[in-house]
C-alpha positions in Angstrom: -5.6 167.3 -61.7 -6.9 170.7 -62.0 -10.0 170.4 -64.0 -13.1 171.2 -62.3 -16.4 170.9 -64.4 -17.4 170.3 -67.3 -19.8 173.0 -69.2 -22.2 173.6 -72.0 -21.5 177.0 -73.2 -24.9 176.6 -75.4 -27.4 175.8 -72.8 -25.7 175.7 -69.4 -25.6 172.3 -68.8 -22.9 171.3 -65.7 -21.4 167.8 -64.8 -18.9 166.9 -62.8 -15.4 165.3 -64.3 -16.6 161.5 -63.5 -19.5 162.0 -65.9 -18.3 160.4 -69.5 -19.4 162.3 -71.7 -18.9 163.1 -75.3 -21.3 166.2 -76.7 -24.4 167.6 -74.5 -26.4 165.6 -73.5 -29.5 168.1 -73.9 -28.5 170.0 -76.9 -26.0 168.1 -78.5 -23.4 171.3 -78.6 -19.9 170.8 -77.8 -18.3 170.9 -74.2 -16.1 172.7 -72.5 -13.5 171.8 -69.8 -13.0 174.0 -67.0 -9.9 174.2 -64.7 -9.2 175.8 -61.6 -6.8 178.4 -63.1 -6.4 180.2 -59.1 -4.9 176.8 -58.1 -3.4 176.0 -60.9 -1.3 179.3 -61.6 0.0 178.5 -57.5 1.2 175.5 -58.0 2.4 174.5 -61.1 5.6 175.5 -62.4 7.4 175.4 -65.9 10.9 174.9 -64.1 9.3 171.4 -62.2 7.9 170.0 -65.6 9.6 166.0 -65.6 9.3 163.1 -67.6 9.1 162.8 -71.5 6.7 162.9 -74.3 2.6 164.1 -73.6 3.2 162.3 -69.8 5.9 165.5 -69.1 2.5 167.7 -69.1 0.5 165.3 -67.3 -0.4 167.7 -64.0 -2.0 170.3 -66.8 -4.1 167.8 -68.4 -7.6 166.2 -67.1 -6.3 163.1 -66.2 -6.3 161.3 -62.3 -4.2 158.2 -63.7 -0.9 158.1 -65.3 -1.8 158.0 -69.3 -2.2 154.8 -71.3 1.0 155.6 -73.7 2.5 154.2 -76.4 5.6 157.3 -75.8 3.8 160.1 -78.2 4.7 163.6 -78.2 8.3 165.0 -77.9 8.1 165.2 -81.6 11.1 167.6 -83.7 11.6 170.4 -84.5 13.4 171.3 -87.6 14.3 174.4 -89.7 13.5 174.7 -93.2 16.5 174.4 -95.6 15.2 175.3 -98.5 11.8 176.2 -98.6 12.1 178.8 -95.7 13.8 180.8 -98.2 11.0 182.0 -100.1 9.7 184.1 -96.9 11.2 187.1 -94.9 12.1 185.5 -92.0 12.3 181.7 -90.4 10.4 179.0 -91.3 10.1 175.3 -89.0 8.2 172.6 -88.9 7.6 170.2 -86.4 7.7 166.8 -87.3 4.2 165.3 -85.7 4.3 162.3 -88.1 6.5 160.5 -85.9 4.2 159.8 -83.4 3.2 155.9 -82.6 0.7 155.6 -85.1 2.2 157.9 -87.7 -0.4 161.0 -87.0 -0.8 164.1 -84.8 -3.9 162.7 -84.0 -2.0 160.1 -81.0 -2.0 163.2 -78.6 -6.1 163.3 -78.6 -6.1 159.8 -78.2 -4.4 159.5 -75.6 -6.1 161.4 -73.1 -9.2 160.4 -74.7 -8.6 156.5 -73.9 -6.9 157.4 -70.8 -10.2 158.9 -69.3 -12.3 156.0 -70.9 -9.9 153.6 -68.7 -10.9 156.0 -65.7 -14.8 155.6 -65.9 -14.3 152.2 -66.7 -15.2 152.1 -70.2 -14.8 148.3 -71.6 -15.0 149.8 -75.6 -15.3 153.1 -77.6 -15.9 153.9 -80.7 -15.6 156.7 -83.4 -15.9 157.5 -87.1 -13.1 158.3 -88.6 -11.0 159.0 -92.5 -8.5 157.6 -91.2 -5.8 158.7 -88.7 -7.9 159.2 -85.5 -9.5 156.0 -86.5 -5.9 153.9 -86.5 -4.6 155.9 -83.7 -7.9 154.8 -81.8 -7.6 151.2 -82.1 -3.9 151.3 -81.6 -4.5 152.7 -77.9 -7.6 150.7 -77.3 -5.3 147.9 -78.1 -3.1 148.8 -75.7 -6.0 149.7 -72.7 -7.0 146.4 -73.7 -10.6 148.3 -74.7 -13.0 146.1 -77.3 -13.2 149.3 -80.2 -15.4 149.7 -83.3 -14.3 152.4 -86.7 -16.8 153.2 -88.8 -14.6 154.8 -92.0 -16.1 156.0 -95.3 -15.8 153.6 -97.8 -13.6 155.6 -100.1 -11.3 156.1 -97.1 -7.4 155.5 -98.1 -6.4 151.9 -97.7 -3.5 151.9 -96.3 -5.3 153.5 -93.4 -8.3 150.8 -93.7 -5.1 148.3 -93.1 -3.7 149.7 -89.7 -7.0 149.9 -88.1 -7.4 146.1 -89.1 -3.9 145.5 -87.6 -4.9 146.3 -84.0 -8.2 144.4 -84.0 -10.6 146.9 -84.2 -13.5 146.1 -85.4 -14.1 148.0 -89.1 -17.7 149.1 -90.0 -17.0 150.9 -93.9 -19.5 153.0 -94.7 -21.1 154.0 -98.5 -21.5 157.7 -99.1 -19.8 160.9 -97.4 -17.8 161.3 -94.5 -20.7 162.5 -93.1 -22.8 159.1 -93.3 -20.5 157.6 -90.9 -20.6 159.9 -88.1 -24.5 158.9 -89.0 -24.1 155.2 -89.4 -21.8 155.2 -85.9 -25.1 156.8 -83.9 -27.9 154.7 -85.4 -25.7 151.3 -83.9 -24.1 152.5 -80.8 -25.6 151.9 -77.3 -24.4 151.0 -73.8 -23.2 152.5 -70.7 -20.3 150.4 -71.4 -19.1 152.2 -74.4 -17.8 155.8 -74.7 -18.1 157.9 -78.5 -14.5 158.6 -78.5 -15.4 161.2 -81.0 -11.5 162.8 -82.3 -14.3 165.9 -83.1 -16.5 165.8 -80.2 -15.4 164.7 -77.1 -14.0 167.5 -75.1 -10.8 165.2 -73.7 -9.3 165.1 -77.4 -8.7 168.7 -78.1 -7.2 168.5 -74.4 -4.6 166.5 -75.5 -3.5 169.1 -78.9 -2.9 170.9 -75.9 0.6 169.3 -75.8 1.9 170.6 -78.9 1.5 174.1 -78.1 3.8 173.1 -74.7 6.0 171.6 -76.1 6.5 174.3 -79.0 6.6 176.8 -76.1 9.7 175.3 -74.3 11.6 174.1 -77.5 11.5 177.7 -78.5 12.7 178.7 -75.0 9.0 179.8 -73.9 9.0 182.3 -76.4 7.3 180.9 -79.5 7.4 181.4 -83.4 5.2 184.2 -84.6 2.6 182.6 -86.5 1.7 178.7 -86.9 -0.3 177.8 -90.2 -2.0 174.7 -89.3 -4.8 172.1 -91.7 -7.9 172.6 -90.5 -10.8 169.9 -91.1 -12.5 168.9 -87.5 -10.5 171.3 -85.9 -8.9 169.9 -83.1 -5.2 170.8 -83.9 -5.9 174.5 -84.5 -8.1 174.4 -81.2 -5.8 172.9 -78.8 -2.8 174.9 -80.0 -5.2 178.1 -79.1 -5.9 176.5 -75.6 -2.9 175.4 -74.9 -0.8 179.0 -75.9 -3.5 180.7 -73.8 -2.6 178.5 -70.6 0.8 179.2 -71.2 -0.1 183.3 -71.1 -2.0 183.0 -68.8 0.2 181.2 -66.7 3.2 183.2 -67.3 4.9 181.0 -69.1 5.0 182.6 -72.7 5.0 186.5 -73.1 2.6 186.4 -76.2 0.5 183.4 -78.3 1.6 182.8 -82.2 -0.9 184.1 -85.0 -3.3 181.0 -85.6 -3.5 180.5 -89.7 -6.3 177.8 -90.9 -5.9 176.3 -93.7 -8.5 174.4 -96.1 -8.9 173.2 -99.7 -11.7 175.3 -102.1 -13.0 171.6 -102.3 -14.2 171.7 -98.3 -13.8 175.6 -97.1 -16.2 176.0 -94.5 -14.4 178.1 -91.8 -12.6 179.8 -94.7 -16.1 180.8 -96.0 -17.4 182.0 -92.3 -14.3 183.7 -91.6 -14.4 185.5 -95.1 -18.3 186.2 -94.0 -17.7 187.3 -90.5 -19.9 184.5 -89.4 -19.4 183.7 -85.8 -20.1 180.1 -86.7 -19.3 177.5 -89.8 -22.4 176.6 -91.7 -22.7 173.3 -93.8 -20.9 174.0 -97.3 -20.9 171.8 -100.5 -18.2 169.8 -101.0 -15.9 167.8 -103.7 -13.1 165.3 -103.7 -9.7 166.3 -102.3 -6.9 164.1 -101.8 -6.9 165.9 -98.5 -9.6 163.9 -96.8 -8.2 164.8 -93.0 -9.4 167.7 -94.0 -12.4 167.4 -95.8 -15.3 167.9 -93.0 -18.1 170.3 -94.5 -19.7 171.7 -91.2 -16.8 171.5 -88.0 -18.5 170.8 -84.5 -16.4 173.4 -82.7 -16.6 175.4 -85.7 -17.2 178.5 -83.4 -14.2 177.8 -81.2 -11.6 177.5 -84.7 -12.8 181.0 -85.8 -12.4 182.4 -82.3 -8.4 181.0 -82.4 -7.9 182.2 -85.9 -9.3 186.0 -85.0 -8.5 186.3 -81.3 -4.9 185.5 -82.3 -4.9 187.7 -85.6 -4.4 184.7 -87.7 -6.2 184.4 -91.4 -8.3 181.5 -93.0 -7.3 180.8 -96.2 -7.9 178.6 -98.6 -6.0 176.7 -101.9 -6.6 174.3 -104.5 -6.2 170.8 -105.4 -2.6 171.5 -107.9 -1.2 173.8 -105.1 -1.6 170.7 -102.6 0.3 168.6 -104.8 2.7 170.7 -105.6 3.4 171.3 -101.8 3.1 167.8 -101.3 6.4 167.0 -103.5 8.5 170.1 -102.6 8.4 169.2 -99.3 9.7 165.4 -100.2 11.9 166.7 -102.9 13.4 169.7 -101.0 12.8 169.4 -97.6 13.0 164.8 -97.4 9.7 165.0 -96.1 7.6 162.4 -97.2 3.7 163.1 -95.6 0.5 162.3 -96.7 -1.9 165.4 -98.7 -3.6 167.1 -95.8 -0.1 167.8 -94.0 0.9 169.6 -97.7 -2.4 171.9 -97.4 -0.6 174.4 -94.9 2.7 174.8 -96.9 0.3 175.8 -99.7 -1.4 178.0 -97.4 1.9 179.6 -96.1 2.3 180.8 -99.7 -0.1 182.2 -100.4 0.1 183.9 -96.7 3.6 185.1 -97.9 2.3 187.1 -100.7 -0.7 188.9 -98.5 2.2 190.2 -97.2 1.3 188.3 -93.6 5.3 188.0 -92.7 7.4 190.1 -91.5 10.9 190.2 -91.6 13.1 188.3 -88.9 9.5 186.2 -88.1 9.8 182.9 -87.1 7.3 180.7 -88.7 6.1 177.1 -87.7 4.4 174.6 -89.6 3.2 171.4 -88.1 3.3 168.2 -90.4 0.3 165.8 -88.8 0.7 163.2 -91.5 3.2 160.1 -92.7 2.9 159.8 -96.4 2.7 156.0 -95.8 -0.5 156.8 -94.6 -1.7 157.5 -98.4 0.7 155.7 -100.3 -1.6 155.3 -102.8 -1.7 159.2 -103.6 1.9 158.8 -104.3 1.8 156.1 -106.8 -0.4 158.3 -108.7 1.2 161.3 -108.9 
């Protein structure tokens, strides 16, 4: 393992990699990893990468043990065949609904638990809408950790089933997403327990990490052009930016894709502070969306998703609740995709990214799709 330290970038607060922490525990900001890039770029080597799935990356991640798996990651790849038509150049997605539990959010986890097993956690908890919420119990369930979700109450419910499946413990919470996070603080306490926050802790972004590796050797280490990726908490956006940068900076990849963030006008924060030129979200209003992975008004690492989005020379756009839906068919009708809302809010995006004029020709374009539409069934029968 190469990590280091972990830092406050706020206030300069320093631990060590044994300390389980989830935010700062004098400030409350977000934390940073840091890895010993001197060692690191000496020793490992693309060409000795081994194994399959999130454990092939293992030696790049913060993690002592071998990982508590359930066999996420090595997700497809696939090229458009019929909506890549309506850009200049190529268009892919990669297909992160087939993880375990049916979500992107299974790569987080997974390092997340992993290092909970490591201090000798004996339960975590988190508040969720859903996906990191199922994906949570499912690996506590299999770390054999005792695990709590507090959901909003208006959360979808065939989500509210799997986290019941796995024996989780289900606190539902009236009100906005918001009040859970809330809810989640005012009950938790005990050395014993770790916030396994998917927003948070800085061991879940870790593990997005692994999509940008594996999109780096799929595309023969040299990547599409521009990803256009749903952006609520963050984490997906943020660990593709890590993760390309490593590979630069490793010399594994020549150059990192353009990062595009994509949100709803019903929850728009980073679209608003990246239309502002504000270094950091602030809290928005909010409305309904059937998007609700990404409906979180005021991002924790809000700062860090605006620094992947410029210092790549990506956009932050945003689109409405009919072009969601309408990208939520197509891709079922025309591409036999069938995901839940928030993975449609990017193809939406990429639209409207195609008329800016954002493509060129002979571009390769990748979109990943984080959701199983039997997450949200529900939206479906509606429609």
């Amino acid at each position: 393992m190469y990590l280091n330290e972990i830092v406050c970038e706020s206030c300069g607060f320093l631990c060590g990699p044994d300390n389980p922490v989830t935010s700062c525990p004098d400030c409350g900001s977000p934390l940073k990893l840091q890895y010993d890039f001197a060692r690191m770029n000496q020793e490992a080597s693309r060409n000795e990468l081994s194994g399959c799935g999130v454990k092939r990356y293992r030696e790049l991640l913060p993690l002592d043990d071998s990982p508590v798996s359930l066999g996420e990651g090595d997700t497809p790849v696939v090229r458009s065949s019929s909506l890549g038509s309506d850009i200049p150049g190529e268009l892919y997605f990669k297909l992160e609904f087939v993880n375990p539990t049916g979500s992107f959010k299974d790569r987080g986890t997974v390092v997340t638990v992993s290092k909970a097993c490591e201090w000798g956690m004996n339960a975590v908890v988190d508040d969720s809408s859903g996906n990191a919420g199922a994906s949570l119990a499912a690996y506590s369930a299999k770390a054999d950790l005792d695990c709590t979700i507090y959901v909003p109450a208006r959360a979808s419910g065939e989500k509210i089933v799997q986290i019941k499946s796995y024996g989780a413990e289900l606190e539902e919470v009236p009100g906005p997403r918001e009040r859970a996070t809330e809810k989640l603080k005012e009950n938790t306490s005990g050395a014993d327990t770790y916030y396994a926050s998917h927003n948070l802790s800085p061991y879940f972004p870790e593990g997005m990490k692994t999509v940008a590796y594996e999109i780096g050797e799929e595309f023969g280490w040299s990547p599409p052009n521009h990803l256009v990726v749903p952006v609520g908490g963050g984490a997906l956006l943020i660990g593709l930016y890590r993760g390309f940068k490593e590979l630069a900076r490793l010399g594994w990849i020549n150059r990192a894709p353009k990062l595009h963030g994509i949100q709803t006008k019903s929850c728009n924060p980073v679209v608003t502070a990246f239309e502002n030129s504000w270094d950091q979200t602030r809290p928005t209003e909010t409305r309904p969306t059937i998007a609700e992975g990404a409906h979180i008004s005021n991002p924790e690492r809000g700062e860090e998703i605006l620094e992947g989005i410029r210092n790549t020379g990506g956009q932050a756009l945003e689109v409405t609740e009919s072009e969601v839906k309408r990208s939520l068919r197509e891709l079922a009708q025309k591409e036999g995709l069938f995901v839940e809302p928030t993975s449609a809010v990017p193809l939406a995006g990429l639209k409207r990214l195609n008329d800016s004029g954002a493509f060129e020709p002979g571009e390769r374009v990748l979109v990943p799709i984080t959701g199983s539409g039997l997450k949200d069934a529900e939206t479906w029968r509606a429609s």
